[in-house]
C-alpha positions, -999 to +999 in steps of 0.1 A: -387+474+187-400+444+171-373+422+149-391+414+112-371+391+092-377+375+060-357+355+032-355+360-003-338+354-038-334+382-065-315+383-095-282+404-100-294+437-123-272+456-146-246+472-133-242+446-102-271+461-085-298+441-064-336+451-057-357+435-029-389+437-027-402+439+014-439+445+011-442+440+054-418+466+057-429+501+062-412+530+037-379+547+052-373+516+076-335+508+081-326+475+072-294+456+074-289+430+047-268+403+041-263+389+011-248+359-001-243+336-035-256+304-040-241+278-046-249+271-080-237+306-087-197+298-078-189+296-114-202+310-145-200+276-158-213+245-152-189+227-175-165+228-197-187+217-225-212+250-213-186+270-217-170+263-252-209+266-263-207+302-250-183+312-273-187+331-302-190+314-336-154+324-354-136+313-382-122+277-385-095+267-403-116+241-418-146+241-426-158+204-422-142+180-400-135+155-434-116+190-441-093+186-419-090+149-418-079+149-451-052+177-447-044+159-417-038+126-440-020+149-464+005+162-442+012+129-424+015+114-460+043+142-467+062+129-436+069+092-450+086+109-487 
């Protein structure tokens, strides 16, 4: 029996599944296959910065950051009365 190997990247599907595509290979051949995650693909997220962009849009307490300056500057101006 003659050893065919081959390398190749896919894509994680839906529900954690993976497809490969062996065109040499005939139909019904058994295969073993080993599969294992790049590097790049350790953590979701590349940075922190990455990741606070993936959040959802909520609601802020403020809704400009002169907003909260100035409550900031009110409440520190409360402190010295």
């Amino acid at each position: 029996m003659m050893e065919t190997a081959f390398r190749t990247q896919t894509t994680i599907l839906p529900g954690r599944r993976i497809e490969i595509d062996a065109p040499n290979l005939p139909e019904g051949t058994r295969v073993e296959v080993l599969v294992m995650a790049s590097a790049a693909s350790e953590g979701r997220y590349g940075s922190a910065l990455e990741f606070l962009n993936s959040l959802p849009r909520g609601p802020r307490a403020f809704a400009t950051w002169d907003e909260y300056d100035r409550h900031l500057k009110a409440e520190r101006d409360a402190w010295e009365r």
